[in-house]
Phi, psi and omega in degrees: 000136175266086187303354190265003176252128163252161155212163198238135159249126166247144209147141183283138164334152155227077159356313196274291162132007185267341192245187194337300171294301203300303191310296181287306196315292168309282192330307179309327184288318196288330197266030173067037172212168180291148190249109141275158160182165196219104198287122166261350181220192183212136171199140185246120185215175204214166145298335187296327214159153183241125189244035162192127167242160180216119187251156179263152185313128173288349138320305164298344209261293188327315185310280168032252191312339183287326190298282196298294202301331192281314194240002155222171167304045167325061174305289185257125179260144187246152140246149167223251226255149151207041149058286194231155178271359141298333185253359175246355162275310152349287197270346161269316192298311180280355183274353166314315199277341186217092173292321215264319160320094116033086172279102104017052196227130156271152178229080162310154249178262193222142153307143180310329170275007186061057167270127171295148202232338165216173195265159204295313166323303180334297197311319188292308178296337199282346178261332157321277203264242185348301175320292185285350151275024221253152177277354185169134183252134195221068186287124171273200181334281186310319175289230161032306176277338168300296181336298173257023190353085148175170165327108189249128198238023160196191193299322193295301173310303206274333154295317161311330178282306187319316181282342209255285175342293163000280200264314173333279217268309211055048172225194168293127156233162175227100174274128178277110211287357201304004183259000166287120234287124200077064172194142160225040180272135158246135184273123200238096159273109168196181238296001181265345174127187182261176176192141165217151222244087145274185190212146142359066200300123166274112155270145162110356177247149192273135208257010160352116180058052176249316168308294163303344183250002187282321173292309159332255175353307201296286172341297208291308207297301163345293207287340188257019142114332160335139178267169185299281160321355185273282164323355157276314172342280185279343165275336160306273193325298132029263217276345160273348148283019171264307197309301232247350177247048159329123160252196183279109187257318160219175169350057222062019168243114175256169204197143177320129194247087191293303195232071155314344176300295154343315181097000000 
């Protein structure tokens, strides 16, 4: 591990340990840099669902965020869940201060069981504010269509929604394609043009925290010094090789393996 690169994940708790903070903490670690974070919520979840969320004070969240970038070398930042839109103004104000650091942002949405995951106001400051600082944005399907409101139902749809984000936002997006049906392509626009990064479709693993941790990977890849496309690059491999070397978590259930490497 190169203890001397941190990235930072601001993101909500996943109980269930497959999804968000938990999610990025294994990646950063596996992908060989210090994991700092800054819990923006709590949520008691399962692989079924999530049936309590608790957000933390957006006053705690400041402290936080204050905390880490004031005392360590913080190369890259990830965000995921930020719930409410006092905690996502919180975290544009203090991430303002520091430009030169590799913004990241999934704009979690909803959970893989279609548990809403931030409140409806949120969204809006959150493509407002957040969005244009951002080193990449990284929406999967279902977000990419709130996003454009409307259906996106092949490769061709989901690249026009990309070029339109693009050009909306002025940054990078990678729309993330695994919920298209049979595919496991992600799409990338950004000032060089487009690219797209396939894979394997992996079947039979529960793909939980698969989004977070493909974003999570992106970061890590940033923070160790990566050009953008260098860092999709080595984060598709990453999660698909968590995917396709998956382990047993209960009974007929396999689940993202961060550290395949291990054995």
């Amino acid at each position: 591990m190169k203890k001397n690169i941190v990235a930072l994940t601001v993101a909500g708790s996943d109980s269930g340990g497959g999804a968000g903070i938990q999610a990025d903490i294994k990646t950063f670690s596996a992908c060989g840099v210090y994991a700092a974070s800054v819990i923006t919520a709590i949520t008691a979840q399962n692989l079924e669902g999530v049936r309590a969320i608790q957000a933390i004070k957006p006053t705690v969240v400041e402290a936080q965020l204050r905390a880490v970038l004031e005392g360590f070398p913080v190369r890259a930042v990830k965000t995921g869940m930020l719930f409410s839109h006092e905690i996502i103004e919180i975290t544009a104000d203090v991430l303002s201060s520091y430009p030169r650091i590799p913004l990241v942002v999934d704009p979690v949405f909803a959970a893989t069981s279609g548990s809403r995951l931030i409140k409806p106001r949120a969204i809006h400051v959150l493509s407002d504010r957040l969005f244009p600082m951002a080193a990449l944005v990284t929406p999967n399907l279902p977000e990419a269509e709130f996003l454009c409101a409307r259906k996106l139902r092949s490769l061709d749809e989901l690249r026009q929604a990309a070029e339109m984000l693009f050009k909306r936002f002025g940054v990078p997006f990678l729309m993330k394609g695994g919920h298209l049906a049979g595919a496991a392509a992600d799409l990338l626009v950004d000032d060089r043009g487009e690219k797209i990064y396939s894979a394997e479709f992996v079947r039979g693993v529960n793909s939980h925290g698969s989004g977070c941790t493909f974003s999570a990977a992106i970061a890590a890849f940033l923070a160790r010094g990566s050009n953008l496309r260098g860092a999709v690059t080595k984060a598709k491999a990453f999660i698909t090789a968590s995917l396709l070397q998956a382990h047993s978590l209960l009974p007929g259930t396999r689940v993202i393996n961060h550290f395949f490497n291990e054995g």
